[in-house]
C-alpha positions as CSV (number, residue, x, y, z in Angstrom):
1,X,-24.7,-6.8,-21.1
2,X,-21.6,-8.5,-20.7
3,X,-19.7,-8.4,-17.3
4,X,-17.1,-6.5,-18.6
5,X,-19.2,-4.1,-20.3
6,X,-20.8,-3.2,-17.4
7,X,-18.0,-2.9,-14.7
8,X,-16.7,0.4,-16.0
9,X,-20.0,1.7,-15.1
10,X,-20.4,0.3,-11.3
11,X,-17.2,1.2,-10.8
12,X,-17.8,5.4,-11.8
13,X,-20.8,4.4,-9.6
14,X,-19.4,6.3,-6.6
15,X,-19.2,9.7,-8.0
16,X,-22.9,9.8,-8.2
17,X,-22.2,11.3,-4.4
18,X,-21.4,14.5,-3.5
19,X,-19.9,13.6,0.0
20,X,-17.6,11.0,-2.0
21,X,-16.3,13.7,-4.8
22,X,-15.2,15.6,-2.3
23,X,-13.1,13.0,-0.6
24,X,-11.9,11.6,-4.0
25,X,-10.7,15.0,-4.6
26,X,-8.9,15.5,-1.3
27,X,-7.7,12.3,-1.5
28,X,-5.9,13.1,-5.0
29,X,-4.0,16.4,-4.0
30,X,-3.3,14.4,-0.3
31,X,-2.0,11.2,-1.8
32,X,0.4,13.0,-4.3
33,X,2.1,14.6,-1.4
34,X,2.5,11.7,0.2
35,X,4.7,10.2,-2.5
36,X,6.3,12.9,-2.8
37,X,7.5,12.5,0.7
38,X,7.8,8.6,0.3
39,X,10.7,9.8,-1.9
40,X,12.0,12.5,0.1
41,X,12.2,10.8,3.5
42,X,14.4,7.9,2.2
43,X,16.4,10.1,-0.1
44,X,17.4,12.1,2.8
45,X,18.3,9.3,5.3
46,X,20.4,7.8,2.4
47,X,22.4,11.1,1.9
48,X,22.6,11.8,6.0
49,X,23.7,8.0,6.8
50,X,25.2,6.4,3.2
51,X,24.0,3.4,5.1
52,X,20.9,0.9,3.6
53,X,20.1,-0.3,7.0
54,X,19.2,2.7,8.7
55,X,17.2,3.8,5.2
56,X,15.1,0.9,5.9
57,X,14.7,1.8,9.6
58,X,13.4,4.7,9.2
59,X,10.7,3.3,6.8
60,X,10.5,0.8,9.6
61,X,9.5,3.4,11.9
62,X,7.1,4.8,10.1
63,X,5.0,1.2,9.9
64,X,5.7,-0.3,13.3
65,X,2.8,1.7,14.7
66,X,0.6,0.3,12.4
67,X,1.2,-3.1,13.4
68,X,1.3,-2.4,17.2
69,X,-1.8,0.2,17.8
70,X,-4.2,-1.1,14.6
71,X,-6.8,-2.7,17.2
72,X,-6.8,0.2,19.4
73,X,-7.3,2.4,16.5
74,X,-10.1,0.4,15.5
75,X,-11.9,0.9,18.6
76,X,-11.6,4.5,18.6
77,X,-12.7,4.4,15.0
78,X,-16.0,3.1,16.2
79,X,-16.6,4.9,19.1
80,X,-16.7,8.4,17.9
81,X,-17.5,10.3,14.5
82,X,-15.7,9.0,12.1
83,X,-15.8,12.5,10.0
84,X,-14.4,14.4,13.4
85,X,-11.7,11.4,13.2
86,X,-10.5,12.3,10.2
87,X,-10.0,15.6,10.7
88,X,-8.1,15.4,13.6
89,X,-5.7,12.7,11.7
90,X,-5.2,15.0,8.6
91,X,-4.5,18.3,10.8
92,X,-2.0,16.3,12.4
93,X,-0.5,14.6,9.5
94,X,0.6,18.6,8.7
95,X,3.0,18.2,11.7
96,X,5.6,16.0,10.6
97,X,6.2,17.1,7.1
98,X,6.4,20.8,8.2
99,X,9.0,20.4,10.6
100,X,11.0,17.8,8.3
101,X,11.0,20.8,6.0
102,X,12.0,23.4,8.2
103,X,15.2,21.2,9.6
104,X,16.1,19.9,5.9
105,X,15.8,23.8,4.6
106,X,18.4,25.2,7.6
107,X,20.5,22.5,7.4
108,X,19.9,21.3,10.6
109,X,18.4,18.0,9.8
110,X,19.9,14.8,11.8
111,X,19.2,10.8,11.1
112,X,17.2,11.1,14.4
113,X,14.6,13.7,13.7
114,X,13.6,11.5,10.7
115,X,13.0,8.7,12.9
116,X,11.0,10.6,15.0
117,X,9.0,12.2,12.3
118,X,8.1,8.5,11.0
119,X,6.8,7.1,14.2
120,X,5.0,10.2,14.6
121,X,3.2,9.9,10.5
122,X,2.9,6.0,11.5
123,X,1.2,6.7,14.7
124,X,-1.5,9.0,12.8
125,X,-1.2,7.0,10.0
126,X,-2.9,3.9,12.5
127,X,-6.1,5.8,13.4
128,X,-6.5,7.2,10.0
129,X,-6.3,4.4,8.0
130,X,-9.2,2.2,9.4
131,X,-11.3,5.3,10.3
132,X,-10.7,6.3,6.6
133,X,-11.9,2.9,5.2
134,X,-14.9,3.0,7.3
135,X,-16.2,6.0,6.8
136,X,-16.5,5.5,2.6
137,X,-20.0,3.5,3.7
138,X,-21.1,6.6,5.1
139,X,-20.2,8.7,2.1
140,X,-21.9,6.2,-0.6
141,X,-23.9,3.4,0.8
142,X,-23.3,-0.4,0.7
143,X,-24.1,-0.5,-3.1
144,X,-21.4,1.6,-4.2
145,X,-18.7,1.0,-1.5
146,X,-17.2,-1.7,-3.8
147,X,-17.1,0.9,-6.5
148,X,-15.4,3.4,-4.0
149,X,-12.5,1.2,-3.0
150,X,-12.0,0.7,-6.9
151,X,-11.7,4.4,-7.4
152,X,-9.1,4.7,-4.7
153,X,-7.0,1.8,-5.8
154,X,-6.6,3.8,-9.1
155,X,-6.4,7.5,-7.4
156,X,-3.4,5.4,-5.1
157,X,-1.3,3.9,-8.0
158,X,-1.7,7.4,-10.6
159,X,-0.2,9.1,-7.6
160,X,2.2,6.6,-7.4
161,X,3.2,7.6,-10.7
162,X,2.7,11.5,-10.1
163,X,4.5,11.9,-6.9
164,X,7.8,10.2,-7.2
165,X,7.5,11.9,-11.0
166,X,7.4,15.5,-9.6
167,X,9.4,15.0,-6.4
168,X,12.4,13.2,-8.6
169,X,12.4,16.2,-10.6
170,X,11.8,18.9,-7.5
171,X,15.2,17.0,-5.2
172,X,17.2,17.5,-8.8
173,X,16.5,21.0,-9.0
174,X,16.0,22.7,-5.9
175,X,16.5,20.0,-3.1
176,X,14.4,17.7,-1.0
177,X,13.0,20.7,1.4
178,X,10.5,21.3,-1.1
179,X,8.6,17.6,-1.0
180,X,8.2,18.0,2.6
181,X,6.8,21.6,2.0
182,X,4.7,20.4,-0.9
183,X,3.2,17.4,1.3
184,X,2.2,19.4,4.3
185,X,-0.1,21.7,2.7
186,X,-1.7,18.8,0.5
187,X,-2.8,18.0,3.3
188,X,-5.4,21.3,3.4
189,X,-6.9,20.0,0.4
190,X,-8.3,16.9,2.5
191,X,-9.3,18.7,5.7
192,X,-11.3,21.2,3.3
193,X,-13.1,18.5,1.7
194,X,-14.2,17.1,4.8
195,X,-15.8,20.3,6.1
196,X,-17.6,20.9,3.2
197,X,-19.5,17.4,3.6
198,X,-23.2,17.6,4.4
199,X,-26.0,15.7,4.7
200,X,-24.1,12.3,6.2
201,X,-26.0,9.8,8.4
202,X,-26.4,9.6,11.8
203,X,-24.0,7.2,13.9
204,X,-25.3,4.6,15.9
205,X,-22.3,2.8,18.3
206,X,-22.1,-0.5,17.9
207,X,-20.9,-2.8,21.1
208,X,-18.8,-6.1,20.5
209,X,-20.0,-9.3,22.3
210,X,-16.9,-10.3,22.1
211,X,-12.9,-8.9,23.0
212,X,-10.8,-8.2,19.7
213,X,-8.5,-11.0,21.1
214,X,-10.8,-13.7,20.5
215,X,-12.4,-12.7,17.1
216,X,-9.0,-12.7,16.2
217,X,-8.3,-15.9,17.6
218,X,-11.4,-17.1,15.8
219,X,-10.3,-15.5,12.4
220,X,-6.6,-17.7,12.8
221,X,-8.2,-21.0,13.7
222,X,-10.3,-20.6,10.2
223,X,-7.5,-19.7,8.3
224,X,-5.6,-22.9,9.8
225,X,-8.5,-25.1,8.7
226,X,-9.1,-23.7,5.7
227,X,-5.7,-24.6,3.2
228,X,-6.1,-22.4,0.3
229,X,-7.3,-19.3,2.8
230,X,-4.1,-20.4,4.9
231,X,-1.7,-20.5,2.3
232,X,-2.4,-17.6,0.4
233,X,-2.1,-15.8,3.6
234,X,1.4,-16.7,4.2
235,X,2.1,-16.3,0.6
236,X,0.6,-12.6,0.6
237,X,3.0,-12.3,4.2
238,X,6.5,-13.6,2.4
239,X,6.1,-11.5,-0.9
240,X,5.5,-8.0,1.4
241,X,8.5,-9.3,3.6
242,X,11.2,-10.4,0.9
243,X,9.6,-8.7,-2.5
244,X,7.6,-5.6,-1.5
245,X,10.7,-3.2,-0.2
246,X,10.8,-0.8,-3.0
247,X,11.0,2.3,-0.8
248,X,14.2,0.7,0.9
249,X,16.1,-0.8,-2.1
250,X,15.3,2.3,-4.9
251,X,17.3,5.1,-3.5
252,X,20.3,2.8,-3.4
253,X,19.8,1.2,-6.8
254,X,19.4,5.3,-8.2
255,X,22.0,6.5,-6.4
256,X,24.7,3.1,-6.4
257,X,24.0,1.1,-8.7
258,X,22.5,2.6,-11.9
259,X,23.5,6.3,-10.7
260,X,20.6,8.2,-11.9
261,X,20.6,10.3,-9.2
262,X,17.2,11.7,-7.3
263,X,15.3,12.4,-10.3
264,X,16.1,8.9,-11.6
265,X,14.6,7.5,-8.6
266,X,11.7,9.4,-8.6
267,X,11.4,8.0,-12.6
268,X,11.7,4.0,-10.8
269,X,9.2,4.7,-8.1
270,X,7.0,5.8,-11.0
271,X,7.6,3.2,-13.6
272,X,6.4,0.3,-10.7
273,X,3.6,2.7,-10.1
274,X,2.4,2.8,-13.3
275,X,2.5,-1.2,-13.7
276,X,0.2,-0.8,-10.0
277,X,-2.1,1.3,-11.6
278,X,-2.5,-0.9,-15.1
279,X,-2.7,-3.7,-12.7
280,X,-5.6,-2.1,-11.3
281,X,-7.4,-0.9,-13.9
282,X,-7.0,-4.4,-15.7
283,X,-8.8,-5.8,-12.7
284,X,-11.4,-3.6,-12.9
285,X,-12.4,-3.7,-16.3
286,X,-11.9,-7.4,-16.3
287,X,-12.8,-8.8,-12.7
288,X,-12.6,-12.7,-13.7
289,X,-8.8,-12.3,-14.2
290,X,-8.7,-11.3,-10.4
291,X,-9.9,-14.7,-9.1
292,X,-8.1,-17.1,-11.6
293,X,-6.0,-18.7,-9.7
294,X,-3.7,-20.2,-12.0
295,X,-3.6,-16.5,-14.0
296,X,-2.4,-15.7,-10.1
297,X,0.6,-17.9,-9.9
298,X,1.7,-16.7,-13.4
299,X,1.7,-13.4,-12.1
300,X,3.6,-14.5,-9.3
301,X,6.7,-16.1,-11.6
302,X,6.3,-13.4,-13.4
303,X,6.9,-10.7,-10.4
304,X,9.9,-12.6,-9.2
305,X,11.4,-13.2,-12.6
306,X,10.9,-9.1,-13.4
307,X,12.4,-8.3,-9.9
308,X,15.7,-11.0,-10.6
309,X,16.0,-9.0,-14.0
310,X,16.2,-5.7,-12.1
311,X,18.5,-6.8,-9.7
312,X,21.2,-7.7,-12.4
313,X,20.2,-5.0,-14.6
314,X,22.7,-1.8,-15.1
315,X,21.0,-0.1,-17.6
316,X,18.0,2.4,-16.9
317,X,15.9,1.8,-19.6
318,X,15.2,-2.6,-18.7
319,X,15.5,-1.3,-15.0
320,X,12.3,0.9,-15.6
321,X,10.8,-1.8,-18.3
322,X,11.2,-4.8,-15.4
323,X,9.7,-2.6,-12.5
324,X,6.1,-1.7,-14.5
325,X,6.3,-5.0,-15.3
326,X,6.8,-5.9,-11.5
327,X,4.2,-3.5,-10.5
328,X,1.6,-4.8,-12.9
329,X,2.4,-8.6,-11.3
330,X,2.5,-7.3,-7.7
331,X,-1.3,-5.5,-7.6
332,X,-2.4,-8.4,-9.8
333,X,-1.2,-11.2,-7.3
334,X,-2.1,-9.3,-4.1
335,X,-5.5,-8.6,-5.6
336,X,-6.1,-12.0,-6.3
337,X,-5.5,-13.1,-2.9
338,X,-7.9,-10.4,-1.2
339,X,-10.8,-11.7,-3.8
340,X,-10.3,-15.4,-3.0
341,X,-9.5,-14.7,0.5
342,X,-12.7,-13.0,0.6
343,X,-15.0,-15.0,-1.7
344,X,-13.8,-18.6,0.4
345,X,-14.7,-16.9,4.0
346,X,-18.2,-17.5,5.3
347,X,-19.3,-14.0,5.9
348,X,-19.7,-14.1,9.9
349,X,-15.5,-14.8,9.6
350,X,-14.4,-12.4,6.9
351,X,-13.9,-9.5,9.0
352,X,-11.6,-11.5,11.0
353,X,-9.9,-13.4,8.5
354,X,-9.3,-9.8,6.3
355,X,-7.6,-8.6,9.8
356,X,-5.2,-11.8,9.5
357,X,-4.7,-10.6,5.6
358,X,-4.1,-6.7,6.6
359,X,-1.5,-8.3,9.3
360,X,0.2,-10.0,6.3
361,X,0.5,-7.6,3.9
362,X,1.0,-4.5,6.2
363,X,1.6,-5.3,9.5
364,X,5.6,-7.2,7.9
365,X,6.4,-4.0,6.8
366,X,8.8,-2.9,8.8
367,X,10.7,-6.2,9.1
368,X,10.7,-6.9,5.6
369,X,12.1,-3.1,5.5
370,X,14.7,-3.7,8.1
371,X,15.6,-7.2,6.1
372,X,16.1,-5.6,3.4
373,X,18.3,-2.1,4.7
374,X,20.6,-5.2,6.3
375,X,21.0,-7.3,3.5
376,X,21.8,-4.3,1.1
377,X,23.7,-2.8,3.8
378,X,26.5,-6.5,3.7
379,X,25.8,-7.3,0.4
380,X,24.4,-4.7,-1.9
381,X,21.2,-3.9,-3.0
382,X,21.1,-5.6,-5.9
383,X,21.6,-8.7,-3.8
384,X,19.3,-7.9,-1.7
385,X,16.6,-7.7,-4.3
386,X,17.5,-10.8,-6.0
387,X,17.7,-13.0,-2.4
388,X,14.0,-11.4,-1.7
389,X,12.8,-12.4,-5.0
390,X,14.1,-15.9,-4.7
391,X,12.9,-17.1,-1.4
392,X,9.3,-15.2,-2.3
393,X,9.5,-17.5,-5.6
394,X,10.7,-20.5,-3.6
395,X,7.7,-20.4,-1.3
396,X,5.6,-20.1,-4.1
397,X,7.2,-23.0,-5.7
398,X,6.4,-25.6,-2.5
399,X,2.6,-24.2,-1.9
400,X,2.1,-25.0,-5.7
401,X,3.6,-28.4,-5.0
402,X,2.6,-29.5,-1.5
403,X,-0.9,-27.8,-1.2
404,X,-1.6,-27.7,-5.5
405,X,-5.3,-26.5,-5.0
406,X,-4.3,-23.2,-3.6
407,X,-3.5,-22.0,-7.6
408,X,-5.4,-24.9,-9.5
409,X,-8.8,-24.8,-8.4
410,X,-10.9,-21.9,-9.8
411,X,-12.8,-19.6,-6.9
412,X,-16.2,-19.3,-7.0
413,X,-16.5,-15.3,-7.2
414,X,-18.8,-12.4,-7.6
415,X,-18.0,-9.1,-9.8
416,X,-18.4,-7.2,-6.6
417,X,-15.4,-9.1,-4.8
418,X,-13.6,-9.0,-7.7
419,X,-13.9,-5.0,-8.0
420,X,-13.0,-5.5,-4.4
421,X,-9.7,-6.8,-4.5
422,X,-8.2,-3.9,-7.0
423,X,-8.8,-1.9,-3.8
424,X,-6.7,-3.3,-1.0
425,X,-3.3,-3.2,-2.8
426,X,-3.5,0.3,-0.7
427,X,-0.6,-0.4,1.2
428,X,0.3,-0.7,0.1
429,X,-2.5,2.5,2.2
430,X,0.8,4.6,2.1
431,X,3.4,2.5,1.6
């Protein structure tokens, strides 16, 4: 049977558990509210402030905590039930929403109470990602935790598509209270499908030999030796700084440059989550695309030639055309880079070195998001976009020329990391 054949297959291979249906579910109704807010929140800063910067501040807020507390979290991820974790994170994750909704629907909402409510989802956000991502092994095994990550990569990018879909339409016709609304009680659909788990293993704590400071340390001295593992890693760190601000720059193209209004935002949102999720499923079905390296650098031109298009387009039509086309380049590139990434490590440095590549792509998120609220803020957002996509381009451009083996010399993969790498474009876990 032919690799592709068989992948769809593997990758359904995770339903085969209860435990794991019931978090996929959860994880469906949760991850469309989410969007919905990812919407919401900047659509209300933008009409509070009229101000780009302080849009991307508040989406700023809402990542800093992820960079600053992730090792903590990771320690208290290990120490106690990881089930008990996660239903403390996604009781609390109600908070924010709820009173975001009740201040929006009196009219008492102010600029600061939505940068309070983003440190505070950030915060959570930090102990329920990596408890989150650990606790799918428990659910399904080491066989099928490839599989799993697959799965969520697509339930990620469909909502990506759903939620700025409905919540577009929902801030047209009755206002952006709603999304916040909507989003708090998704979050009862997770918290149910954790209590009605049964039957998962017993926990054993594990103790490190070792302080988080120098695994770490360990991880970046590997990553300096090793060229195509180092510059992949600063490439993956420049395109989520300059390229990956969509949830800064889209209100203000909607609302100032192509004036669509909120629904039409919701509609742009979509159109790059659509590309995502094609992306992804393309990876999936065909996992040698995911570690071709020169199929990777294509995909990078391509990204930064759809995201120059956008900027200079006025029309709404080529604006949505050039974002799935964006999207579709953006999981495809940062996929590749986790499967390489992953498949060149020596297996007692891949935790480490995948910490240095969660750092890159997540951990710039809120100064690529403040970059970008600045530039748009003194020059427009469609200048903003089209500086971002030239310096990510530019870099590009001088690994490929001083360090050529980074996108000319194939990786030596497996199926499984290949499957592997359609899942961490997460973000993008809530981005």
């Amino acid at each position: 049977m032919s690799l592709e054949t068989a992948r769809p297959a593997r990758m359904l291979g995770a339903l085969r558990h209860r435990n794991y249906r019931l978090f996929l579910a959860g994880q469906i109704v949760s991850t469309v509210g989410t969007w919905m807010q990812t919407v919401a929140l900047p659509w209300l800063a933008l009409q509070l402030t009229h101000n780009g910067f302080l849009v991307g501040l508040v989406l700023a807020a809402q990542f800093l905590p992820v960079l600053i507390g992730s090792p903590f979290a990771g320690v208290i991820a290990d120490r106690f039930r990881k089930r008990n974790v996660l239903l403390l994170t996604q009781t609390a994750f109600v908070v924010p929403p709820l009173a975001l909704f009740a201040m929006s629907a009196t009219g008492h909402a102010q600029y600061w109470m939505l940068i309070v409510a983003a440190l505070t989802t950030g915060t959570i956000n930090t102990l329920d990602v990596p408890t989150r991502q650990a606790f799918q092994v428990e659910m399904v095994g080491k066989q099928d935790l490839m599989n799993a990550i697959a799965l969520n990569s697509s339930v990620f990018n469909a909502s990506a598509v759903i939620g700025p879909s409905i919540a577009g339409l929902l801030i047209a016709a009755v206002g952006v209270p709603v999304c916040f609304f909507l989003n708090s009680i998704s979050y009862v659909a997770a918290i149910a499908a954790l209590l009605l788990m049964r039957d998962l293993p017993a926990e054993v704590p594990q103790r490190e030999e070792q302080s988080l400071l120098v695994r770490l340390a360990q991880g970046l001295a590997y990553a300096r030796s090793e060229p195509v593992v180092g510059m992949l890693l600063i490439a993956v760190a420049v395109f989520s700084l300059f390229a990956m601000n969509r949830t800064t720059l889209m209100p203000l193209f909607a609302d100032q440059v192509l004036h669509v209004g909120a629904h039409g935002f919701g509609f742009l949102l979509a159109s790059m989550g659509l590309g995502s999720l094609t992306g992804a499923l393309t990876l999936a079905f065909f996992p040698r695309f995911g570690v071709d390296p020169r199929r990777q650098l294509w995909m990078a031109a391509i990204w930064v030639a759809a995201l120059l298009e956008f900027s200079l387009s006025r029309v709404f039509v080529i604006s949505l055309v050039t974002l799935f086309v964006a999207g579709y380049c953006q999981i495809s590139f940062i996929a590749a880079a986790n499967s390489r990434i992953q498949t060149i490590t020596p297996d007692h440095l891949r935790g480490r070195v995948m910490a240095l590549y969660a750092e890159a792509l997540i951990g710039v998120g809120p100064v690529g998001a403040t970059q970008a609220g600045a530039l748009a803020a003194l020059l427009g957002a469609p200048w903003a976009m089209a500086i971002g996509a030239t310096v990510a381009g530019g870099v590009v451009l001088a690994i490929r020329l001083l360090t050529p083996q980074v996108f000319s010399q194939p990786s030596q993969t497996s199926s499984t990391a290949a499957t592997a790498s359609a899942g961490t474009s997460q973000r993008s876990a809530r981005t």
